[in-house]
C-alpha positions in Angstrom: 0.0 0.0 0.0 2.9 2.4 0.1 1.5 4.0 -3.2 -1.8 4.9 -1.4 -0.5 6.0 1.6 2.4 7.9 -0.8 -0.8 9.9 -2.3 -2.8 10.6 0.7 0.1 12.1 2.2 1.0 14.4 -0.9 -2.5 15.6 -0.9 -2.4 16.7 2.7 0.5 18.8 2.4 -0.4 20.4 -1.0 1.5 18.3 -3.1 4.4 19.1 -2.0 7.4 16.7 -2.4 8.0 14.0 0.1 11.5 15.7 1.1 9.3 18.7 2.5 7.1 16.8 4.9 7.1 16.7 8.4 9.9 14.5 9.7 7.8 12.1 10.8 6.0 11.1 7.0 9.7 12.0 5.4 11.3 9.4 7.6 8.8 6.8 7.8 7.9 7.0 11.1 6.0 4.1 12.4 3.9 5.6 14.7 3.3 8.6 12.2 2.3 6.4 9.3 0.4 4.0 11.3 -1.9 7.5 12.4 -1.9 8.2 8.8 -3.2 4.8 7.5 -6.2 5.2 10.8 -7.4 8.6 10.0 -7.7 8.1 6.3 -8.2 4.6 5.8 -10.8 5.3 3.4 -9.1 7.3 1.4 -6.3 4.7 1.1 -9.1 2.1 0.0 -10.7 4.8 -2.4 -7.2 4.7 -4.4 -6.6 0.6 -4.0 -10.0 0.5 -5.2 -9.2 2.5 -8.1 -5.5 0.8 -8.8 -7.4 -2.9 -8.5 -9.8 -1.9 -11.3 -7.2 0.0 -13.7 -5.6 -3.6 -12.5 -8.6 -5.5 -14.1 -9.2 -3.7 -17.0 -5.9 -4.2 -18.5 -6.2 -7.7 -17.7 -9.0 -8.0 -20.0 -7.1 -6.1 -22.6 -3.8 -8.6 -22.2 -6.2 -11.2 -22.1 -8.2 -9.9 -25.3 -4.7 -9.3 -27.3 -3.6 -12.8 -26.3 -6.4 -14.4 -27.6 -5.9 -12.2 -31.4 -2.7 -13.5 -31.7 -1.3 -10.1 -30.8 1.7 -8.9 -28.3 1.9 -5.8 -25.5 5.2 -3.7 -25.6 5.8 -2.2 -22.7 8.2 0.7 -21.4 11.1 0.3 -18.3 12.8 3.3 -17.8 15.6 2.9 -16.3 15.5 5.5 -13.5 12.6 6.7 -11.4 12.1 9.8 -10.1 12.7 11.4 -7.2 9.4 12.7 -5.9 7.8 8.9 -6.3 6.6 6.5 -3.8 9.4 4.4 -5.0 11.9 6.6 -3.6 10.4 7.8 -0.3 9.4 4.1 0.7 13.0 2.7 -0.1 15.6 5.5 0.4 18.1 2.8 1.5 18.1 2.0 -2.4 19.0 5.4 -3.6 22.1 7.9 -3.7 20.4 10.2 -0.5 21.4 12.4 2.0 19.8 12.4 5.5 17.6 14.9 4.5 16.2 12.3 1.4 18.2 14.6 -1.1 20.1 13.4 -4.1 23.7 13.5 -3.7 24.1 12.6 -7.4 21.8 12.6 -10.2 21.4 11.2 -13.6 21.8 12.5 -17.4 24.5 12.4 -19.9 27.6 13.9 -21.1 27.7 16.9 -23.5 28.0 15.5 -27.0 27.2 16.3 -30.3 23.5 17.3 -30.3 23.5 18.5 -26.6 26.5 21.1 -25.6 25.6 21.5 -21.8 24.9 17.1 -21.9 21.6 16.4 -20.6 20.6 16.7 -16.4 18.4 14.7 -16.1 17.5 14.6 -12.4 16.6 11.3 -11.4 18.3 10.1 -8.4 20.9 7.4 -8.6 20.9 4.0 -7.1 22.6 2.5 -4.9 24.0 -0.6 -6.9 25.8 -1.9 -3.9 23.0 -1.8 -1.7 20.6 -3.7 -4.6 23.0 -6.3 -5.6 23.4 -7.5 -1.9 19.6 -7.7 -1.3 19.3 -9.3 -4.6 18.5 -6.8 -6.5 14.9 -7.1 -4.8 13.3 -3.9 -5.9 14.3 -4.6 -9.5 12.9 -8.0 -9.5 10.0 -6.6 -7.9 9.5 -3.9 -11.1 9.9 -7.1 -13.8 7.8 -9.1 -12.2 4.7 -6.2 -12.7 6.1 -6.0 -16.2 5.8 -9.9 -16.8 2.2 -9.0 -15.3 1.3 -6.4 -17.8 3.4 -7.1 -21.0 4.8 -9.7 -23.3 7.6 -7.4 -24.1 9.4 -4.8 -22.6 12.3 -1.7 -23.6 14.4 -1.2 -20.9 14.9 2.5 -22.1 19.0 3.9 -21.7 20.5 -0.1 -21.6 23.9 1.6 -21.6 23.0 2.4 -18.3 23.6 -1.1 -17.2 27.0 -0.8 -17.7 27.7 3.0 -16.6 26.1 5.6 -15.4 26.8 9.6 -16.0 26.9 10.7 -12.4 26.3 14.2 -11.7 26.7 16.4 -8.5 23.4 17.6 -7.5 24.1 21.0 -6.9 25.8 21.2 -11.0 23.6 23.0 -12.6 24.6 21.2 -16.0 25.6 18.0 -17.1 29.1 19.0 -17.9 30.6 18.0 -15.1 30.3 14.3 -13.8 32.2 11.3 -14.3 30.9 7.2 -15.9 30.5 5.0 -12.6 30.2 1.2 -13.6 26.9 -0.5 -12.6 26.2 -4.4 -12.0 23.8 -4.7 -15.4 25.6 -8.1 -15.8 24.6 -9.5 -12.6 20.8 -7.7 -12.8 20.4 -8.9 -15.9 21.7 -12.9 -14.9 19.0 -12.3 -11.9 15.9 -11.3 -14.2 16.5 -13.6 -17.1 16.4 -16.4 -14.2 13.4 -15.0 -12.7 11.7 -14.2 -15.8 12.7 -16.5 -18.8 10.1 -16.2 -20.7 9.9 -12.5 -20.3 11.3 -10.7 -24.0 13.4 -7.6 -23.0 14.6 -5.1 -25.9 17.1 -3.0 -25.0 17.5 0.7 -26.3 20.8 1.0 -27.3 20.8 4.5 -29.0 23.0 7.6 -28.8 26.8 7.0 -27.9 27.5 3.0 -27.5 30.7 1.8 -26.7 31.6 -1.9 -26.9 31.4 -2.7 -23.7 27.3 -2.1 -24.1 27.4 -4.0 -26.7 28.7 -6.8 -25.3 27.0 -7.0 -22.2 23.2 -7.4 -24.9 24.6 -10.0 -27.1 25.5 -11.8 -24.3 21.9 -11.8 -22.7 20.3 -12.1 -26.8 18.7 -9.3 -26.4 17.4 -7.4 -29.7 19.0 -3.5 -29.9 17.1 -0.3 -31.8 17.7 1.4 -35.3 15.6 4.1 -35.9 15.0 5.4 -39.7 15.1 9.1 -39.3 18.6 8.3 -38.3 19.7 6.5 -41.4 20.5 9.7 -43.7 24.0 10.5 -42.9 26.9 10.1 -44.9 28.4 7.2 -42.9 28.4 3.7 -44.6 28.8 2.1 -40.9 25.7 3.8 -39.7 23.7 1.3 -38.0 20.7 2.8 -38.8 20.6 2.6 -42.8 18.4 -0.1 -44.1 21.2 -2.3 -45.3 22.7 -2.2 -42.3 20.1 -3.3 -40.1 20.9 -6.7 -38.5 17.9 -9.7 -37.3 19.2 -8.9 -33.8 17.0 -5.6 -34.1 13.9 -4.2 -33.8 13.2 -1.3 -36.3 11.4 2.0 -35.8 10.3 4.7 -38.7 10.4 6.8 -35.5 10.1 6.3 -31.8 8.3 8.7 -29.5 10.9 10.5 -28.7 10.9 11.8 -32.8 8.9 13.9 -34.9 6.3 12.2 -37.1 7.7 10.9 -40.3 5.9 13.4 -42.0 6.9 16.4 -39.8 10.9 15.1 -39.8 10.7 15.2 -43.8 8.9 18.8 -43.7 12.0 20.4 -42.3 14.4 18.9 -44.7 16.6 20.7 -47.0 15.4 20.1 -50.8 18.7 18.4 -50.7 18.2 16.3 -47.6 15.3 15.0 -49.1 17.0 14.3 -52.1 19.6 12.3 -50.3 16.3 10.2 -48.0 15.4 8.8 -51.1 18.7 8.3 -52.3 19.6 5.9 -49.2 16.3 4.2 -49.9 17.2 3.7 -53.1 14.1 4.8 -54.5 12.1 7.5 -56.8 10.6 10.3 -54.8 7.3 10.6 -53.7 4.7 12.6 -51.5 3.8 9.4 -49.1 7.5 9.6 -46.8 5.1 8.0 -44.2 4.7 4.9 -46.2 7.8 4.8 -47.5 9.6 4.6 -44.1 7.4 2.3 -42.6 7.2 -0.1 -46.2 11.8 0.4 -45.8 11.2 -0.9 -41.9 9.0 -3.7 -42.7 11.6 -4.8 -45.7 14.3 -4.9 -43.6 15.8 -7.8 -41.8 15.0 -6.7 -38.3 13.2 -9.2 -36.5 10.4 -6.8 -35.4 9.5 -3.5 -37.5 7.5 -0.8 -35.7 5.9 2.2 -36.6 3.9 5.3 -34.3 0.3 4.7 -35.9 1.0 8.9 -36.6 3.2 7.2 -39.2 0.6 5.0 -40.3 -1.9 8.0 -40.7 0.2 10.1 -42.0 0.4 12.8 -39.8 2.5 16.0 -38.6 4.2 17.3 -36.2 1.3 18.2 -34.4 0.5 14.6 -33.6 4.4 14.4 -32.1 4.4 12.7 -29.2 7.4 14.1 -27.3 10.0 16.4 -27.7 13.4 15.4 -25.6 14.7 18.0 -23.1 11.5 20.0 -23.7 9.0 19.6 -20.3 5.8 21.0 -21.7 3.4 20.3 -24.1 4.8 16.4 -24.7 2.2 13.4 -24.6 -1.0 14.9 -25.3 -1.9 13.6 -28.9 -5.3 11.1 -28.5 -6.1 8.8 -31.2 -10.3 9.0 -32.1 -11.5 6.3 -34.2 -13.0 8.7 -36.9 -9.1 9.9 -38.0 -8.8 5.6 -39.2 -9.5 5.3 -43.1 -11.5 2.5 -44.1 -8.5 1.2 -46.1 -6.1 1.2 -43.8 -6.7 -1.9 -41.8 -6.1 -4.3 -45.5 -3.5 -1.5 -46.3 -1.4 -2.5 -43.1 -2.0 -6.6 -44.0 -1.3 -5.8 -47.5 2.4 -4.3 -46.3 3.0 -7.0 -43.5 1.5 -9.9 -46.3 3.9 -9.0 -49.0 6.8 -7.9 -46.5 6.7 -11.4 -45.4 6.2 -10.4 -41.9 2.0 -12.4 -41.8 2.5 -15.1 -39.9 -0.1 -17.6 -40.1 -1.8 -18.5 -36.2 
């Protein structure tokens, strides 16, 4: 119940984070929570209650898919954040200071795309601490995702083999320094606990061989990602011809623009070069043409936003990295599906090879 009781508390001090409670509900206090869970017992119910029949429903939805033939892909990112029930009910697991600070928080180095790197925030772990209890709290999180999915991304994989750690008080990611993490040994625990369980790892950005390693040696499928295909690199893993089975393909994740948006802000010569890589004539349909290149490609799993599949811009983009506003507020409605579309899809996924028969 430490979710309820997480939420109860929030709402009776405004909100606030769990570092600016009373010391009493920041530390845990036994007597203090035990009041808590008397006085507003119902309350705690209410949202049980409510987290048992979110609980249901998408049991009837796995259950639903399973019996089409069809597979859930979930989403594990790899760091939670700090103002979550996660953190407040097992600080002991987390890079804190008495006061339930971070000492160190996550994001990456400065690079290419990103001058100041990327702060992200999260606190760290504390590896140590996990691997000598097991890594309980991680087994604990796969075995919800076993519950809920077929499939599931654990989102920045490199950061089972390092991890950019930042001083909290850095205002930037600048300055920090790679720390090595157990992955290996997580990883040997969840496949153990979980073998039937089908983890992709995201693998993008800067990968060193190390990463590499550490998913071939657990078979675990990496990313490639079409809207990065059109440099001028023959090594780049991302063009078509280049994609390996050991991948799972995407026109665009959520983290890009819409096909259609991303080749709308091209150069007349940019776009002449997309259709160059693809080794194709131009046309007006990019949309189609990135998702017919994903299916044609050996990867063992193509996927595509279903923006991509309706052919929409940017303002059906889903998020926009490093931007905190505005993200993850496009809704599909079931008037915006063509009629054609459903036997356009089999038509692609029929003559791509990819129908297998049930």
């Amino acid at each position: 119940d430490d979710f309820a009781l997480f939420q109860v508390i929030k709402r009776r001090y405004a909100q606030q984070s769990w570092v600016d409670w009373p010391d009493p509900w920041r530390h845990r206090d036994t007597k203090a929570l035990r009041t808590t869970r008397e006085q507003a017992g119902a309350e705690i119910l209410q949202i049980m209650q409510q987290q048992y029949r979110l609980d249901r429903a998408w049991t009837g939805i796995r259950e639903h898919a399973r019996d089409l033939g069809i597979e859930l892909f979930g989403d594990v990112p790899i760091f939670v954040a700090h103002d979550s029930a996660d953190t407040w009910s097992r600080p002991q697991d987390f890079l804190l200071d008495d006061e339930g600070q971070p000492t160190h928080v996550t994001g990456v180095p400065p690079d290419y795309f990103a001058e100041f790197g990327q702060r992200w925030g999260n606190p760290h772990y504390r590896w140590d601490k996990m691997q000598e209890n097991g890594f309980a709290w991680w087994i604990a999180r796969m075995q919800r995702q076993y519950e809920l999915f077929d499939m599931v991304r654990i989102d920045h994989f490199r950061g089972l083999v390092a991890v950019w750690m930042i001083e909290a008080a850095c205002p930037t990611a600048v300055e920090g320094f790679w720390e090595d993490t157990p992955g290996d040994a997580l990883l040997a625990r969840v496949q153990d606990a979980f073998p039937d369980l089908h983890i992709v790892a995201e693998d993008l950005g800067v990968i060193t061989e190390e990463v590499r390693k550490l998913r071939r040696k657990y078979h675990l499928p990496g990313m490639a990602v079409l809207q990065f295909a059109f440099d001028h690199f023959a090594d780049n893993p991302h063009k078509p011809g280049n994609i390996t089975p050991d991948t799972i393909v995407y026109t665009g994740t959520h983290d890009n623009d819409t096909c259609v948006g991303w080749f709308s802000k091209l150069q007349a010569h940019e776009k002449e070069f997309v259709f160059q890589v693809l080794e194709t004539a131009p046309t007006t349909d990019i949309a189609d043409l990135m998702i017919q290149t994903a299916m044609h490609s050996k990867a063992s799993l193509a996927m595509a936003p279903l923006q991509d599949f309706l052919g929409l811009g940017s303002k059906a983009r889903m998020n926009t990295p490093g931007v905190s506003e505005g993200n993850w507020r496009w809704r599909f409605e079931w008037d915006m599906l063509p009629e054609t579309l459903p036997e356009r899809i089999k038509h692609m996924i029929t003559e791509s090879g990819r129908l297998h028969a049930r």
